[in-house]
GUKOLDREN-43272 format. One record per residue (C-alpha): residue number from 1; residue in one letter; x, z, y. Coordinates in nm, 3 decimals, padded with zeros to 5 digits. Last residue first. Layout:
<sites>
dovex:vexse:east:up:north
NUM:a:X:Z:Y
...
</sites>
This chain:
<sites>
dovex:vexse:east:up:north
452:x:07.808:09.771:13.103
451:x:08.055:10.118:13.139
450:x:07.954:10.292:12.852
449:x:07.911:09.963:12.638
448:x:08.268:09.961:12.675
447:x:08.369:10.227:12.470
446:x:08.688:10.139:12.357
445:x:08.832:09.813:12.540
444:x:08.816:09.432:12.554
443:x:08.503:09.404:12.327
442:x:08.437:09.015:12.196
441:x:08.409:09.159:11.808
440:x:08.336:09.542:11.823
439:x:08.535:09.828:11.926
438:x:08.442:10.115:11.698
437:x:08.158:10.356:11.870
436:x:08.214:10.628:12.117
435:x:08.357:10.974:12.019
434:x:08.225:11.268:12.259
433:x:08.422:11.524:12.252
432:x:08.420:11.854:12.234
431:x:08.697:12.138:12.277
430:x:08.819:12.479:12.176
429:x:09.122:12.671:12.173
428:x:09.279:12.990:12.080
427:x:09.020:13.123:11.807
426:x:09.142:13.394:11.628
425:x:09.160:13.452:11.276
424:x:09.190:13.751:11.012
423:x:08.955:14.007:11.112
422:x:08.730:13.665:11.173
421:x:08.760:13.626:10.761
420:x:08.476:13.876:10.680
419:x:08.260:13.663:10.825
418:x:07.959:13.799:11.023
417:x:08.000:13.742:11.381
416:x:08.198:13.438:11.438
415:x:08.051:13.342:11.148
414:x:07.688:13.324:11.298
413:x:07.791:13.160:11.611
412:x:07.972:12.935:11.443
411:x:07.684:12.797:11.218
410:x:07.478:12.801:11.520
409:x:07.752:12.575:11.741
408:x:07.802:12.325:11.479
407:x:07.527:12.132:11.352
406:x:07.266:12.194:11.558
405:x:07.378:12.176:11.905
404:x:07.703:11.999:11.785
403:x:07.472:11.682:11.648
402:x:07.553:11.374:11.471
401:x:07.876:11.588:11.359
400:x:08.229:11.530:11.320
399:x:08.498:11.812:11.255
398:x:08.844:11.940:11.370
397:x:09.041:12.276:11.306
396:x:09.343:12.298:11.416
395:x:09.450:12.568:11.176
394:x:09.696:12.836:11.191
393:x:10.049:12.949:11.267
392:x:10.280:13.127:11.494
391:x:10.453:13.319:11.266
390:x:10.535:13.656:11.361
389:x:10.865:13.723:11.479
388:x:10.747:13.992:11.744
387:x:10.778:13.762:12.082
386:x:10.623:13.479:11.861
385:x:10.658:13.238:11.588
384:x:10.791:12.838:11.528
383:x:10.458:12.620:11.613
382:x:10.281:12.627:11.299
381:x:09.975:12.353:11.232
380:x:09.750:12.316:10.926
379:x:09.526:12.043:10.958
378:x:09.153:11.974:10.967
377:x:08.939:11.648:10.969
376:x:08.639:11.802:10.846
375:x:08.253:11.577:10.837
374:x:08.012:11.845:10.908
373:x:07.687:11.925:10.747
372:x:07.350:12.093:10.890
371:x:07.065:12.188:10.604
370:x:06.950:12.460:10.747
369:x:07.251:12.655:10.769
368:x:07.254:12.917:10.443
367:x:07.179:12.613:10.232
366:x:07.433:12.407:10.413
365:x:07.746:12.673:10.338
364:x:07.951:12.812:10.625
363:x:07.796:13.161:10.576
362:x:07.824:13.184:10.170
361:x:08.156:12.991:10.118
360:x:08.304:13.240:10.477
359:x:08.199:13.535:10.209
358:x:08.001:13.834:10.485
357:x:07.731:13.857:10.211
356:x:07.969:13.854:09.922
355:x:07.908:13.597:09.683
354:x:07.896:13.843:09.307
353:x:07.580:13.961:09.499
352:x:07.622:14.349:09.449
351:x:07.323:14.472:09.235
350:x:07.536:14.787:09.084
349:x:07.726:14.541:08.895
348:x:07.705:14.212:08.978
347:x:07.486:14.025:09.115
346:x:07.344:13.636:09.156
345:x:07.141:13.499:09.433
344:x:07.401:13.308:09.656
343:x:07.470:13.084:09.331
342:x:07.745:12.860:09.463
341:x:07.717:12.488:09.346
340:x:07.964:12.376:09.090
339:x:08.274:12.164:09.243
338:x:08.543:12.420:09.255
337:x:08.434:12.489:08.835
336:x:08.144:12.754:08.738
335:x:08.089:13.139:08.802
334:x:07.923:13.329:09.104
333:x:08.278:13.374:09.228
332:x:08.342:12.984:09.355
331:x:08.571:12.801:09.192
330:x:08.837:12.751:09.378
329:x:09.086:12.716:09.096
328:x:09.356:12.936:09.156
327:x:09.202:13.131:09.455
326:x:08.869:13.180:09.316
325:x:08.638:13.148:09.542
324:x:08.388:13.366:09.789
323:x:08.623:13.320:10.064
322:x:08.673:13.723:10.182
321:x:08.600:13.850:09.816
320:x:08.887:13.614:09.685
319:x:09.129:13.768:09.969
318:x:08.989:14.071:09.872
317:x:09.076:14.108:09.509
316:x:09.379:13.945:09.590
315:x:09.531:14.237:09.793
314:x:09.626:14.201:10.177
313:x:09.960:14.215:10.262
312:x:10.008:13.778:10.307
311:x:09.689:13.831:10.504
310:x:09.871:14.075:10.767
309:x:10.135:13.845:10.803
308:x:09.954:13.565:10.822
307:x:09.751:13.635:11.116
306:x:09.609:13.247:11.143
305:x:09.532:13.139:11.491
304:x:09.227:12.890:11.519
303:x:09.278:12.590:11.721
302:x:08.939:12.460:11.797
301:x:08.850:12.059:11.797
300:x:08.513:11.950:11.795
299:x:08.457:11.559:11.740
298:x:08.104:11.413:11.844
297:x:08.003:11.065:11.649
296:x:08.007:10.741:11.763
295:x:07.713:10.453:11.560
294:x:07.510:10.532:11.887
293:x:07.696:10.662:12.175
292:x:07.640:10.366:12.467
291:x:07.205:10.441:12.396
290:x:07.365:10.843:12.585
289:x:07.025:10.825:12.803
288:x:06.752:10.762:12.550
287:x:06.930:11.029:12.324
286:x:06.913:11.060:11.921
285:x:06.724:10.702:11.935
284:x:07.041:10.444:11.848
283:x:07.167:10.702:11.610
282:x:07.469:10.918:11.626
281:x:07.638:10.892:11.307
280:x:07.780:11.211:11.109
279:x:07.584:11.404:10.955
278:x:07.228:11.126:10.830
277:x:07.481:10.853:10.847
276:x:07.731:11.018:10.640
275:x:07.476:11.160:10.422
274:x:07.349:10.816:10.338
273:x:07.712:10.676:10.334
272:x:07.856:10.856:10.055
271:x:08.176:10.711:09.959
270:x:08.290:10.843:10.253
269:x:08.272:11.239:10.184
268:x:08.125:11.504:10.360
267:x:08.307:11.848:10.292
266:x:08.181:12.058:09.993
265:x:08.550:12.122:09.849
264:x:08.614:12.220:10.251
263:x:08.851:12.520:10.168
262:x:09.117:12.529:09.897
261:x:09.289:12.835:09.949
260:x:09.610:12.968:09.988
259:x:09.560:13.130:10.323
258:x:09.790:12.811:10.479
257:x:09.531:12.605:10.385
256:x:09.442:12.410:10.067
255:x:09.404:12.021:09.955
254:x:09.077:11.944:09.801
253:x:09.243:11.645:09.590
252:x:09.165:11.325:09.751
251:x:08.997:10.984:09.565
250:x:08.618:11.135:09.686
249:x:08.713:11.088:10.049
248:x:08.699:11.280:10.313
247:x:08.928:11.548:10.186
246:x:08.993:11.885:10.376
245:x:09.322:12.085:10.516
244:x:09.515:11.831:10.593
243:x:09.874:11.945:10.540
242:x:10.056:11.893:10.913
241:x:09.932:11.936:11.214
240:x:10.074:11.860:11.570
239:x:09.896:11.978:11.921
238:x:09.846:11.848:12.227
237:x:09.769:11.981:12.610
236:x:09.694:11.792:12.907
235:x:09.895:11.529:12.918
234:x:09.838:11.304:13.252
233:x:09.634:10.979:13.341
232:x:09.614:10.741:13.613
231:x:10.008:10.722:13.678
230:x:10.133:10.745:13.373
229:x:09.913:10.655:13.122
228:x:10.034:10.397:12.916
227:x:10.329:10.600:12.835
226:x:10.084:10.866:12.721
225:x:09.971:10.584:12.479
224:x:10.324:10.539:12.376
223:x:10.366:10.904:12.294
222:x:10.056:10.957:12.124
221:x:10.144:10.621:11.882
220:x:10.525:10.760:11.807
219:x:10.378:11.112:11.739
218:x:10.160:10.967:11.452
217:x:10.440:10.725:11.335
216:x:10.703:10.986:11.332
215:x:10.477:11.230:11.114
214:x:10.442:10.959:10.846
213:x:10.092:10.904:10.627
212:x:09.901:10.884:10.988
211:x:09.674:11.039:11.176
210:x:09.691:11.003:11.585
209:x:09.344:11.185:11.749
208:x:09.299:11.077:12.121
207:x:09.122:11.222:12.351
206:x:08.993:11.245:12.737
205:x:08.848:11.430:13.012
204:x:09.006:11.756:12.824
203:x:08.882:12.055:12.659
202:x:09.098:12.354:12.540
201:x:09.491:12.408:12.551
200:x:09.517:12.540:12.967
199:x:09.179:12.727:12.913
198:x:09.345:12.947:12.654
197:x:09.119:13.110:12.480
196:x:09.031:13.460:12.293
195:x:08.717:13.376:12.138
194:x:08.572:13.704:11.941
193:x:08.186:13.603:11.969
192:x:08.172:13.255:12.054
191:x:08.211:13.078:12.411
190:x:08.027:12.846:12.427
189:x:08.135:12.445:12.356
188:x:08.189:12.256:12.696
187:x:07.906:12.027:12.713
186:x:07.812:11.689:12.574
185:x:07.458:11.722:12.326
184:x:07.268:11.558:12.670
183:x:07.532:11.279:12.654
182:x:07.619:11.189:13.008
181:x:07.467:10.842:13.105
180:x:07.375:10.980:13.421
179:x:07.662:11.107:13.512
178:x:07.882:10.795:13.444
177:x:07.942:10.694:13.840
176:x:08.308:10.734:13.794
175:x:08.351:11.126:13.895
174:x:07.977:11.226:13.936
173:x:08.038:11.545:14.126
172:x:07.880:11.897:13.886
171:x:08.148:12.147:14.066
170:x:08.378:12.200:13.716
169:x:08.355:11.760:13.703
168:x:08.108:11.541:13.556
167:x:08.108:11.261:13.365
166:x:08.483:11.239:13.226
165:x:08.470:11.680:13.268
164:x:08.256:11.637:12.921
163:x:08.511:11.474:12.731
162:x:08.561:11.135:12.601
161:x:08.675:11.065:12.252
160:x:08.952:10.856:12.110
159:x:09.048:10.814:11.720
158:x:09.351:10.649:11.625
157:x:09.439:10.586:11.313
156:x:09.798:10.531:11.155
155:x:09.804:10.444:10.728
154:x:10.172:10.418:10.765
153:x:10.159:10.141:10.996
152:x:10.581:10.091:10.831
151:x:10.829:10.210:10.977
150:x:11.123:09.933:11.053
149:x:11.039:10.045:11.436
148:x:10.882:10.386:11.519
147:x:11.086:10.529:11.709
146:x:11.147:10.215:11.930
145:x:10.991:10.371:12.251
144:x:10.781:09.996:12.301
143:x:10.740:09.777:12.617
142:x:11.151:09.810:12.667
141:x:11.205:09.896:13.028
140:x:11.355:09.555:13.234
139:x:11.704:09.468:13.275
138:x:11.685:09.296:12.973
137:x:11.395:09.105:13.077
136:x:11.141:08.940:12.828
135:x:11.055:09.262:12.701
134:x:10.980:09.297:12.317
133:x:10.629:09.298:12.164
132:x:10.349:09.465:12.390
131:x:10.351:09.809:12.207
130:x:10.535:09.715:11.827
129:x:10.341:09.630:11.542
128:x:10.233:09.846:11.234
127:x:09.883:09.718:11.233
126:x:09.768:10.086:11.368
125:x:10.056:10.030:11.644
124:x:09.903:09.663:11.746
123:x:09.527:09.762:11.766
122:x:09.599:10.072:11.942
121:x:09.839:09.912:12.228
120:x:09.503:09.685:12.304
119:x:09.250:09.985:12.308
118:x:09.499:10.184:12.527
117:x:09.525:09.880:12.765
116:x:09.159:09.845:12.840
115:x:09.087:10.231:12.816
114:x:09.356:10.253:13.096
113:x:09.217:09.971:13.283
112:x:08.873:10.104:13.267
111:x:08.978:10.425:13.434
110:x:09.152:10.243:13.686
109:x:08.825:10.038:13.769
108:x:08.626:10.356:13.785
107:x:08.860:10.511:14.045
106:x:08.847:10.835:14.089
105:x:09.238:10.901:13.948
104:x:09.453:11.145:13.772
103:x:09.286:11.158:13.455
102:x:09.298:11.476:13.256
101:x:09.430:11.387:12.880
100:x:09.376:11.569:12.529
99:x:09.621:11.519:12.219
98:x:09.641:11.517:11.814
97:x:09.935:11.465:11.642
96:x:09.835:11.458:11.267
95:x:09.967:11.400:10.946
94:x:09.881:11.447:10.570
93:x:09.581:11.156:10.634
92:x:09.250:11.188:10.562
91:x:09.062:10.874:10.364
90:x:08.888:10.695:10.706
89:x:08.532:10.874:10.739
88:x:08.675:10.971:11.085
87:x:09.022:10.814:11.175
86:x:08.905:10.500:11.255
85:x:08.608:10.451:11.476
84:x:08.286:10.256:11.370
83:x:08.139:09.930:11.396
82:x:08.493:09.787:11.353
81:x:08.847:09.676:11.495
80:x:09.137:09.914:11.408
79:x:09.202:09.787:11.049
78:x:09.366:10.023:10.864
77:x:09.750:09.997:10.736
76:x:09.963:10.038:10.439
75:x:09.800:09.860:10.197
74:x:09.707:09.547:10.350
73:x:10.080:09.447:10.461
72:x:10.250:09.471:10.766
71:x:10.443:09.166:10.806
70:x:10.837:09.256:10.850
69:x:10.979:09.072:10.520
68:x:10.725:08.768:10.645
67:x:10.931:08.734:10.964
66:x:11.254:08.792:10.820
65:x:11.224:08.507:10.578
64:x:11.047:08.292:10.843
63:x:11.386:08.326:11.045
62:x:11.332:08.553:11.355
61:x:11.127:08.500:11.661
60:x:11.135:08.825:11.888
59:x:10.787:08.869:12.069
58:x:10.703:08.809:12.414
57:x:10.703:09.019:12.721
56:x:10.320:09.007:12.911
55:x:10.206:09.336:12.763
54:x:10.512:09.562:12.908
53:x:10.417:09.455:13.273
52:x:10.064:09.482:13.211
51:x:10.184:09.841:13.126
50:x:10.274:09.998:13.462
49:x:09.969:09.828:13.581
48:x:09.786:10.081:13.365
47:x:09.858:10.384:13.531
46:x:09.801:10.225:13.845
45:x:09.501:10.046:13.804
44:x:09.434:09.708:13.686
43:x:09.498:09.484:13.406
42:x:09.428:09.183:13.299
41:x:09.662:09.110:12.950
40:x:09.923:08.888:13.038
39:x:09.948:08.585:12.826
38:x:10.199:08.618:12.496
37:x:10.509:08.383:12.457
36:x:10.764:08.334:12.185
35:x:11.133:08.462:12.275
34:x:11.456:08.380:12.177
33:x:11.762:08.634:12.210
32:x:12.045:08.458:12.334
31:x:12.362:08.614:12.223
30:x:12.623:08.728:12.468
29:x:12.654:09.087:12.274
28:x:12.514:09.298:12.595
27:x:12.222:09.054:12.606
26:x:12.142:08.711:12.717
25:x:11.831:08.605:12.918
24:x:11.593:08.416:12.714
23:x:11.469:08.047:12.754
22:x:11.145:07.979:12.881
21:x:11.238:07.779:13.132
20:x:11.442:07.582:12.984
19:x:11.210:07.494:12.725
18:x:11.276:07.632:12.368
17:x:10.907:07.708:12.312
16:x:10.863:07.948:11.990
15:x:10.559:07.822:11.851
14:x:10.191:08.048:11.825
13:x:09.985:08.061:11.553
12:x:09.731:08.313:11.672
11:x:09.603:08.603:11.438
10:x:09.293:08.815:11.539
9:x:09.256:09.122:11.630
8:x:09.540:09.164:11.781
7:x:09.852:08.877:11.812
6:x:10.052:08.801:11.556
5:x:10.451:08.733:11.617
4:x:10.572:09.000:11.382
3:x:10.761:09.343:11.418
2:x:10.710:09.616:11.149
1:x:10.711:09.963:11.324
</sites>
């Protein structure tokens, strides 16, 4: 990533000091390498006192000429700081690397740490900066894996969410003394008719969702933060997508997924705010306890295995039947273009509704859910293929609500029994989160009204 001397969020003029003191030890090549300083962020904890270390290096001072060559510009990068999250309403990304943490501590202070130096590493790799600038030791680990320098921010947001587990644990004991601030909306999802999971790649105390334009970027920023986290804080399980598989924003194409199809043409978009805030945003009354949540949403995450093989033999007539569109255009089968409402009323011969009853369209569509809308952050994923040579592929399926009680979990409940699709799909993993508000002007670290 691009490597300047501003600081995050807001830009410090800062002189390079050429005291003795502060002069740079020399490197392999003999040449000293100057160095402008940075305070040390307050840290505690032991996952994140491994990175105080990292945040107190300096940056590299180049000739003004290089300097402004590596300044991220405006149109390659997101701001981090805001009354809401990136990464939700934000224009979707092609890449993902999404990933879940269990914390390895019971100490409130080390959680707070973590948060503290995740929140401060985000706002430098989403500019398109390095992690803590460059050590001032050459002896010493490098603050940043590199992978990612000359890149540019490539569009990077990152999205964090807290699980269900972070309040309470499997035997109901207050971990950090959050239970009673627990979300009542925030449980482990249930498990739907034809589920087939795998408890080691579902839920998670903690999340973080990496988009970006450039694969390398995304993975750089997970890999960093789990960096971060050694020591209070371990992997749990992750997952890479490619190919979003919905539009957020009015400018996108509906992309398609790896049936062919363009799914999600009716998906929330951001240049409508009303239903945004009326789908999306929790509001400062939805829960008297969870008053920390409002203007954060709730993510769901399930990986859903795709049988392609057997789809890739089945006959058009059915695929089309199956979704309710037309595969070409998506236009849905009661007539029209991929934007024109589905008629749900209209038959064919013999009285057959031209939208099959069991059509995923008809069952995931508002006016068959009372009303309830999702915000889709999908991606197609493939992990090589199996014992039998079959593709191991799918989609990691993600979407914000105001609501999963209402939103989400009927809706599923009802296609995981009726759609003609579930012959074709199994779910493999399955998660919620709860996704505080953005970090806000004078916040050290995500979620912090949580913890006031």
């Amino acid at each position: 990533m691009r490597d300047d001397s501003t600081g995050a969020p807001q830009t410090e003029a800062g002189g390079h000091d050429e005291s003795a003191e502060d002069t740079a030890p020399e490197g392999r090549d003999g040449r000293r390498r100057g160095v402008s300083r940075r305070g040390i962020l307050g840290l505690a904890g032991a996952g994140a006192a491994l990175t105080a270390a990292g945040f107190a290096g300096g940056r590299l001072t180049g000739s003004a000429q290089e300097q402004e060559a590596a300044a991220p510009t405006a149109s390659d990068s997101y701001p981090f700081y805001g009354e809401h999250q990136g990464g939700i309403v934000t224009p979707a990304q092609d890449r993902m690397h999404f990933a879940a943490f269990d914390l390895r501590t019971d100490s409130r202070d080390d959680l707070v740490a973590l948060l503290t130096a995740w929140t401060a590493a985000a706002a430098e790799m989403t500019a398109g900066r390095p992690v803590g600038g460059d050590p001032t030791s050459y002896d010493a680990p490098p603050n940043d894996t590199g992978e990612a320098e000359n890149l540019s921010a490539g569009h990077l947001t990152l999205t964090f969410g807290f699980g269900p587990s972070l309040f309470r644990d499997a035997k109901g004991r207050d971990r950090f003394g959050l239970a009673a601030r627990q979300p009542q909306a925030l449980a482990r999802l249930p498990h739907f008719p034809g589920d087939n999971l795998d408890a080691a790649r579902s839920d998670g105390d903690l999340c973080v969702q990496a988009c970006a334009d450039d694969p390398q970027v995304a993975v750089h920023a997970v890999r960093n933060l789990s960096r971060i986290a050694f020591g209070t804080a371990s992997l749990r399980w992750s997952q890479l997508g490619f190919g979003r598989t919905s539009s957020t924003s009015t400018a996108q194409a509906t992309p398609r997924n790896l049936f062919g199809f363009k799914d999600g043409t009716a998906n929330l978009k951001a240049e409508d705010p009303d239903l945004v805030d009326e789908h999306v945003w929790v509001g400062a009354g939805d829960d008297a306890a969870a008053g920390w949540l409002a203007g954060g949403s709730y993510l769901v995450a399930r990986r859903i295995a795709m049988n392609i093989e057997t789809w890739d033999r089945t006959s058009l007539r059915e695929q089309e039947t199956l979704f309710g569109r037309d595969r070409r255009e998506g236009a849905p089968l009661s007539g029209g273009t991929e934007f024109s409402e589905p008629d749900f009323a209209l038959t064919g011969r013999g009285g057959v509704p031209l939208m099959a009853m069991n059509s995923h369209v008809r069952l995931g569509h508002p006016s068959q859910n009372n009303g309830a809308r999702m915000l889709r952050r999908g991606y197609n994923y493939t992990d090589g293929n199996d014992s039998l040579g079959r593709l191991d592929a799918g989609l990691f399926f993600i979407a914000y609500v105001r609501d999963p009680r209402t939103q989400y979990v009927p809706m599923q409940t009802r296609m995981a029994r009726e759609d003609g699709i579930r012959e074709y799909l199994q779910h493999r993993a399955s998660a919620l989160f709860a996704v505080p508000p953005g970090v806000r002007e004078g916040e050290t670290h995500i979620g912090q009204a949580l913890f006031a």
